[in-house]
matplotlib code that plots the C-alpha trace (Angstrom):
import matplotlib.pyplot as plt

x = [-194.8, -194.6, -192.2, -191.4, -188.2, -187.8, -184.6, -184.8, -181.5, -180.3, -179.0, -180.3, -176.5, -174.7, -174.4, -177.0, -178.9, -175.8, -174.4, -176.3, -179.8, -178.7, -178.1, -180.5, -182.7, -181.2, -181.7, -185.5, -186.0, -188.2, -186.2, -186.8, -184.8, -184.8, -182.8, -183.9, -182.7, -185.9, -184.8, -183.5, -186.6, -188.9, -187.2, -187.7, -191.3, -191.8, -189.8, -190.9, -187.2, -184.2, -181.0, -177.6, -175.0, -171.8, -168.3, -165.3, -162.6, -165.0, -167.7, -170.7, -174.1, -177.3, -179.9, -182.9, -183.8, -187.8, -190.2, -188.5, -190.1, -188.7, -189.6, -188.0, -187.0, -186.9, -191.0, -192.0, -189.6, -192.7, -193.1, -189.6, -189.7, -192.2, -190.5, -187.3, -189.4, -190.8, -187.9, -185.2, -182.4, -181.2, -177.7, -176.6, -174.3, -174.2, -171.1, -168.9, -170.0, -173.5, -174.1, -175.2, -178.0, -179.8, -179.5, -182.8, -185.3, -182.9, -183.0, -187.0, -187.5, -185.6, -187.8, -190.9, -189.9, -192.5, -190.7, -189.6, -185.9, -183.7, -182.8, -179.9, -178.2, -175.1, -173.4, -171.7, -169.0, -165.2, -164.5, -163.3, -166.1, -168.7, -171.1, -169.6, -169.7, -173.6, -174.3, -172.5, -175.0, -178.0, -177.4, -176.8, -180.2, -182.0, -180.0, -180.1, -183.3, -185.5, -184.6, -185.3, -182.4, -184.6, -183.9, -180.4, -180.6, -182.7, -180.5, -179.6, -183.3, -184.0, -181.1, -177.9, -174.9, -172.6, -169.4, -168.8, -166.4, -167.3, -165.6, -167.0, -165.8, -168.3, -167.1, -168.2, -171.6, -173.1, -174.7, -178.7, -178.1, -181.2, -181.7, -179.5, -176.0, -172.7, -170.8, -167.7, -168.1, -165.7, -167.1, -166.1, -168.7, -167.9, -169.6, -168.7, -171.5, -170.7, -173.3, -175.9, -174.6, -177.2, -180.0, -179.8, -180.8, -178.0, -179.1, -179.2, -177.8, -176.2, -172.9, -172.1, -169.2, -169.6, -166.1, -165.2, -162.6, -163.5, -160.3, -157.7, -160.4, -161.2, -157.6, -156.9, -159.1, -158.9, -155.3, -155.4, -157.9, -158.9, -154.8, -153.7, -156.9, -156.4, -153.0, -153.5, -155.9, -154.1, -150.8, -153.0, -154.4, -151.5, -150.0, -152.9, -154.3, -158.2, -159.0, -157.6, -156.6, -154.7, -153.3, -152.3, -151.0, -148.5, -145.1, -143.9, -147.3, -147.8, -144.8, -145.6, -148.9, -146.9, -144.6, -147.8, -149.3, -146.1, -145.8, -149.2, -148.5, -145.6, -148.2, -150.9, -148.7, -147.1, -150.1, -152.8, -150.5, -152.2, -149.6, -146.8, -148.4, -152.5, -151.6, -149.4, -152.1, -154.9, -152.7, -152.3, -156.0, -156.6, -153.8, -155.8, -158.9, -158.1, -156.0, -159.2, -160.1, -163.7, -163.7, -163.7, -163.4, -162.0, -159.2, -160.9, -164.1, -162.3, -160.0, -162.6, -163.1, -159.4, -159.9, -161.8, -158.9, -155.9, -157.6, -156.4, -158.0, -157.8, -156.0, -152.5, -152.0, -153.6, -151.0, -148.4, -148.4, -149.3, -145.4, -143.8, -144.6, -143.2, -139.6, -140.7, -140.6, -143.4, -141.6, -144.3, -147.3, -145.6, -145.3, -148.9, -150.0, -148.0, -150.3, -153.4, -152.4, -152.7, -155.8, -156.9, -160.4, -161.1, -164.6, -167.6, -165.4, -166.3, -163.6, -160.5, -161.7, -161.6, -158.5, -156.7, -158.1, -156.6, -153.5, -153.4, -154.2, -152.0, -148.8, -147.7, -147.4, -151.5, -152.2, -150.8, -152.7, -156.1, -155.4, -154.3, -155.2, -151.8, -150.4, -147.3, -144.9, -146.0, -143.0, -145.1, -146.0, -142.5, -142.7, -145.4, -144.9, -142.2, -144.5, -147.3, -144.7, -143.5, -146.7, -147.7, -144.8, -145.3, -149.7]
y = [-160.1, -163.6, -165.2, -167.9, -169.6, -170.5, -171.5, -173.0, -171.5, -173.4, -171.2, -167.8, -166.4, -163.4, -164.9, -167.1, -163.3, -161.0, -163.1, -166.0, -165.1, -161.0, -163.1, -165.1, -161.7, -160.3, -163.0, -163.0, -165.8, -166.6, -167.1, -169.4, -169.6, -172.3, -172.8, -174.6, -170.7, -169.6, -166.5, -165.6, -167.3, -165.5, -162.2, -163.5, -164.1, -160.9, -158.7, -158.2, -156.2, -156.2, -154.2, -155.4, -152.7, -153.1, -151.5, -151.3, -148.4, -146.5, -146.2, -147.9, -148.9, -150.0, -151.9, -153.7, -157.5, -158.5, -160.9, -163.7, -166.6, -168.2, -171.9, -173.2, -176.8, -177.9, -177.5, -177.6, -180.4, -181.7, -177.9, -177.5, -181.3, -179.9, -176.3, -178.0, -180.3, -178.0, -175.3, -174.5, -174.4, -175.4, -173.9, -173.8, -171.7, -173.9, -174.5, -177.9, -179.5, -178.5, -180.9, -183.8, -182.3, -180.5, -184.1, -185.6, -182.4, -182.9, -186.6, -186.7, -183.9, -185.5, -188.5, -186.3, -184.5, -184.4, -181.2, -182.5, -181.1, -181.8, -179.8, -178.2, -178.5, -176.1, -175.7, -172.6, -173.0, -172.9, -175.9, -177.9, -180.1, -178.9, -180.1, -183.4, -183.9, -183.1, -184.9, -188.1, -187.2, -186.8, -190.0, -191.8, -191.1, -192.1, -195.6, -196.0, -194.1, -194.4, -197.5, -196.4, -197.9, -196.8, -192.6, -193.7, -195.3, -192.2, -189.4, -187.8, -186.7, -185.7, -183.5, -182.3, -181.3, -178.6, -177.6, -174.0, -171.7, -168.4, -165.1, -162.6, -161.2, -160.4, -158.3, -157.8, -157.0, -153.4, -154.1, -154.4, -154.3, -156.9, -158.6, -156.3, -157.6, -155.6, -157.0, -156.5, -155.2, -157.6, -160.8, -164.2, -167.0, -169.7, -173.2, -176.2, -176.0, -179.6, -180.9, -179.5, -180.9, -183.0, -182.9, -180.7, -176.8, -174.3, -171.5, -168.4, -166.4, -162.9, -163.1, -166.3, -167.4, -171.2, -172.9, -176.3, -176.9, -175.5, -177.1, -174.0, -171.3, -173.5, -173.9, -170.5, -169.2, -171.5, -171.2, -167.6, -165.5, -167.9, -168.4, -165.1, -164.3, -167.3, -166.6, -162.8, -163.8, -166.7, -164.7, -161.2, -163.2, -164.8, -161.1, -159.5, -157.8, -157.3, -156.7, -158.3, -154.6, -154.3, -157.6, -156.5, -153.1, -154.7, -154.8, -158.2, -160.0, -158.5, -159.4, -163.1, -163.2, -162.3, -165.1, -167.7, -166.6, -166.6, -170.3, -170.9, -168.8, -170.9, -173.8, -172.4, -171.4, -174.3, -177.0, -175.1, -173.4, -169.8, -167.0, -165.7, -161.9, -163.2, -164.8, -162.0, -159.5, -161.7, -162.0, -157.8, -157.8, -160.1, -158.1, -155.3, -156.6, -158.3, -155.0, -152.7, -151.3, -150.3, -154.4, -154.6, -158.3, -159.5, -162.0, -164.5, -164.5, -165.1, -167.9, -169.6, -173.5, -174.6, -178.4, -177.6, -175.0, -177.3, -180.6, -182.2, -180.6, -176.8, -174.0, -174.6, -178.0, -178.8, -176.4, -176.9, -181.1, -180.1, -177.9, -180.6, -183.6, -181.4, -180.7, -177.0, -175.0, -174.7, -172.5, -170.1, -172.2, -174.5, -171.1, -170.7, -173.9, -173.3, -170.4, -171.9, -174.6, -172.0, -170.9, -172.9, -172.5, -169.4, -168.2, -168.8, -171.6, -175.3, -176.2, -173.7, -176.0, -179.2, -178.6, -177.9, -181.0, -183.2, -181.7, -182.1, -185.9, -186.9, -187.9, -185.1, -187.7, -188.9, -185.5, -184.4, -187.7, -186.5, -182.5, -183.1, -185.8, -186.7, -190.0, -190.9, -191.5, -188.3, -185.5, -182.7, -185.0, -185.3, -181.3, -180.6, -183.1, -181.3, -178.1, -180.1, -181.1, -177.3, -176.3, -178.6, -178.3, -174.3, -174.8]
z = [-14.4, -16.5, -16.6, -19.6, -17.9, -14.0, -11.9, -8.9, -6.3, -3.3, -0.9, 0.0, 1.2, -0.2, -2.6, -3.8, -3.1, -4.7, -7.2, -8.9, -8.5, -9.9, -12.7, -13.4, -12.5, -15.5, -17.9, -17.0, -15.0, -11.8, -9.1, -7.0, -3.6, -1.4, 2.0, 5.3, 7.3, 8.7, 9.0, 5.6, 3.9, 5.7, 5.3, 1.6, 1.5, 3.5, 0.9, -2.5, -3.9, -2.4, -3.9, -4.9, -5.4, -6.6, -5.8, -8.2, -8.7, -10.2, -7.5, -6.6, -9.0, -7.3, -8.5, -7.8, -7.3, -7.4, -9.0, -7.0, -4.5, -1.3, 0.1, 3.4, 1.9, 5.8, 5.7, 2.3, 0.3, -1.6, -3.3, -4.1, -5.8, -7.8, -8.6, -9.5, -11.6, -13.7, -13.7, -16.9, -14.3, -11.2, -9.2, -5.7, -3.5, -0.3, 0.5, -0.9, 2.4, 2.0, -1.6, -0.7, 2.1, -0.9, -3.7, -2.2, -3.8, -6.8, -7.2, -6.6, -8.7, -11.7, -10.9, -11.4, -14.6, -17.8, -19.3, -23.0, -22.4, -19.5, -16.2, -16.1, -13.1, -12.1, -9.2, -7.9, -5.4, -4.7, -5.4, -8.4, -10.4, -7.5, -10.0, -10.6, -6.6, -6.3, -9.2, -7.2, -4.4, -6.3, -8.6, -5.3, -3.4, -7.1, -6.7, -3.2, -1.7, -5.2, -5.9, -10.1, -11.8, -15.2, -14.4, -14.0, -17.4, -18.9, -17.2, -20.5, -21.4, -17.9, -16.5, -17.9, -15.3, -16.0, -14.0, -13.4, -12.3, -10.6, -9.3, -7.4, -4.0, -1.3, 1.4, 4.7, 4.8, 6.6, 9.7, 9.5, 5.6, 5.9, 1.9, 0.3, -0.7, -1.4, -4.3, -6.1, -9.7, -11.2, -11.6, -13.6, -14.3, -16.7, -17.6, -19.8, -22.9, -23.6, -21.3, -23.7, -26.8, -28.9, -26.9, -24.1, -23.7, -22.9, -20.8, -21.8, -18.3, -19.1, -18.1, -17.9, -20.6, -21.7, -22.4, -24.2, -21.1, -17.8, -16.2, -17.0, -15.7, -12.7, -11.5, -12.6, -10.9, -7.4, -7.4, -7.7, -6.3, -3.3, -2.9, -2.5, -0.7, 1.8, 2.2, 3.1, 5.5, 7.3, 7.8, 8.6, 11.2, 12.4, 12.5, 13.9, 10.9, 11.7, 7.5, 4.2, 2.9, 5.7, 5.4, 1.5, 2.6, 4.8, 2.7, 3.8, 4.1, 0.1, -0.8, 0.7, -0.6, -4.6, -4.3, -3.6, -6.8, -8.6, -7.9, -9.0, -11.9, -13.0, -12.5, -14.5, -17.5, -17.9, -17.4, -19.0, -22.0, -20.5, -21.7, -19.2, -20.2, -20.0, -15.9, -15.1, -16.0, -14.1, -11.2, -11.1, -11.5, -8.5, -6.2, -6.9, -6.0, -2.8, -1.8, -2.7, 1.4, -0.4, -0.4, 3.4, 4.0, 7.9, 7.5, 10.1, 7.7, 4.5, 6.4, 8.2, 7.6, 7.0, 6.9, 3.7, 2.6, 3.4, 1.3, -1.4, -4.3, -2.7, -2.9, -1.1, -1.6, -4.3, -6.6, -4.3, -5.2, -8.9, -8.5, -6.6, -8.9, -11.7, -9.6, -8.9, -5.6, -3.5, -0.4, -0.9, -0.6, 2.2, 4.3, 4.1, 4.8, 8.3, 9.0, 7.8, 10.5, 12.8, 12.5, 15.4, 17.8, 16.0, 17.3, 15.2, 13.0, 13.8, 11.3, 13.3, 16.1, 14.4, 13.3, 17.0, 17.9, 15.2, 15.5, 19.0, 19.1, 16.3, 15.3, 12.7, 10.3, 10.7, 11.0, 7.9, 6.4, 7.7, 7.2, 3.7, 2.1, 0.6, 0.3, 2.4, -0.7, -2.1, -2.3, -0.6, 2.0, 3.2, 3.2, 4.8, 8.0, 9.3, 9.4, 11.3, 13.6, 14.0, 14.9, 17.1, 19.3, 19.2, 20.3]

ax = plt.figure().add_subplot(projection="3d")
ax.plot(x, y, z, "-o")
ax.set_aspect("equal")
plt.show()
């Protein structure tokens, strides 16, 4: 089957496989996938279709992924240069931590470039301006490893980077499913089109909605889905819930989970002029999904790397300094930054273990400072110490 347009994915995850590359399937492009798992590329290269179904209210559709390619990047970096420099698009669903180990193909591949338009470059992760960040990266090694001030000076012509916001909820996988991803049927992917203003070349990806202002659906979304999904999970854990659903279908832990999004509702509203009725009906829309037990998630999955989770920029603290700087309440959010602090040596989760060990050799003051990221004359900083200090004396 030809192919007239090619995107190069990093990551070969849920996904990267579920997600992104469905896609980009749809929208007739050769995907590429590349990720340094041995295991996942060579199920890849051995497998010419794979399925995707999704689940919603209304049952389950299934459908077929093929016509793709797989490269292990931790063998073969001079190929994927060379498909990145020649491809239409390039995305990633790595992880935020995972950016700047997959710049270098990036960064040489823009090097490489003869195409007469210029790569466009999205990334697609839970994190605010993930795009921004790897573009840091990539823009970096060109400086620093390459040396080539003049592609720094010519970036325009030669790549254009595009933040994007996506939604999707994968549950927990079947066992031995092998390639083939469950997905929920719901699904929200937006990307700032001013990138590709005079001179660049907007993809064409079903799906995907292309905004003037990503900031509103960024937040919106960050603050809402991953909050109240984070939040269910930390208190079902800390409650001994084995499943989000479960978590949701406790009264009191629902009830908790509503007031977090209420807060970030009030937030939302006010600094993005999103209507009272348009967040209200969003947030019914994500209590629904996260409450869905067809969307079997396990609460020590979905809370798993907290350092990441309780940052600056994320999904607790983040909205809960946003409130605070305006004089608003953040009781909500502070209670489930307490039990995202106690997700601690949680097997399977580096980060769970990380995080026992910082609050165990800190003050709660520098531990706050390192968990957090929040300056010591900040309001919620004063808020949140006296919670570090609760639960370090109660570990």
């Amino acid at each position: 089957m030809p192919f007239d347009k090619k995107a190069v994915h990093f990551g070969g995850g849920n996904i990267g496989r579920g997600f992104v590359a469905e896609f980009l399937h749809e929208s007739g492009y050769e995907v590429v996938f590349v990720d340094v798992m041995d295991s996942i590329i060579d199920a890849l290269q051995k497998t010419p279709s794979y399925t995707v179904t999704e689940i919603g209210e209304d049952g389950e559709r299934t459908f077929t992924i093929d016509h793709y390619r797989a490269i292990n990047s931790k063998y073969e970096m001079p190929k994927v240069v060379e498909e990145i420099a020649s491809a239409d698009v390039v995305t990633c669903a790595v992880g935020p931590n995972i950016l700047k180990f997959v710049a270098e193909p990036v960064a040489k591949a823009i090097q490489a470039r003869t195409l007469d338009f210029p790569l466009a470059v999205i990334a697609c992760e839970n994190a605010i301006n993930a795009t921004t960040t790897w573009r840091g990266f990539i823009e970096g090694y060109i400086k620093d490893k390459l040396n080539d001030a003049a592609i720094l000076n010519d970036m325009d012509k030669r790549a254009r980077y595009a933040n994007s916001a996506i939604d999707r909820i994968v549950p927990t996988q079947d066992a031995n499913a092998g390639l083939n991803v469950k997905i929920e049927k719901f699904f929200e992917w937006c990307v700032e089109q001013t990138p590709f203003e005079n001179g660049g070349k907007k993809p064409e990806i079903k799906g995907v909605h292309y905004v003037d202002d990503l900031e509103p659906y960024i937040e919106r979304k960050l603050f809402t889905v991953n909050t109240s999904h984070a939040a269910a999970a930390y208190y079902g854990y800390n409650r001994g819930k084995k499943h989000i659903h479960e978590s949701m279908a406790d009264k009191e832990i629902h009830d908790i989970v509503r007031e977090c999004v209420k807060e970030t509702a009030h937030l939302i509203v006010n600094k993005h002029g999103i209507s009272v009725q348009e967040q209200n009906s969003y947030v019914e829309k994500i209590i629904t999904r996260i409450s869905n037990p067809a969307l079997e998630d396990i609460v020590s999955r979905v809370g798993r790397a907290p350092l990441r989770k309780l940052s600056r920029k994320e999904r607790f603290v983040g909205p809960a300094a946003h409130l605070i700087e305006r004089g608003d309440s953040a009781d909500a959010l502070l209670g489930a930054i307490e039990m995202a602090l106690r997700f601690q040596n949680v097997e399977g989760d580096d980060e769970s273990v990380e995080l026992a060990k910082i609050l165990k050799e800190n003050s709660a003051e520098d531990a706050t400072s390192k968990i957090t990221g929040l300056e010591k004359d900040h309001g919620l900083y004063k808020l949140i110490v006296p919670i570090v200090d609760k639960v370090q004396k109660s570990t």
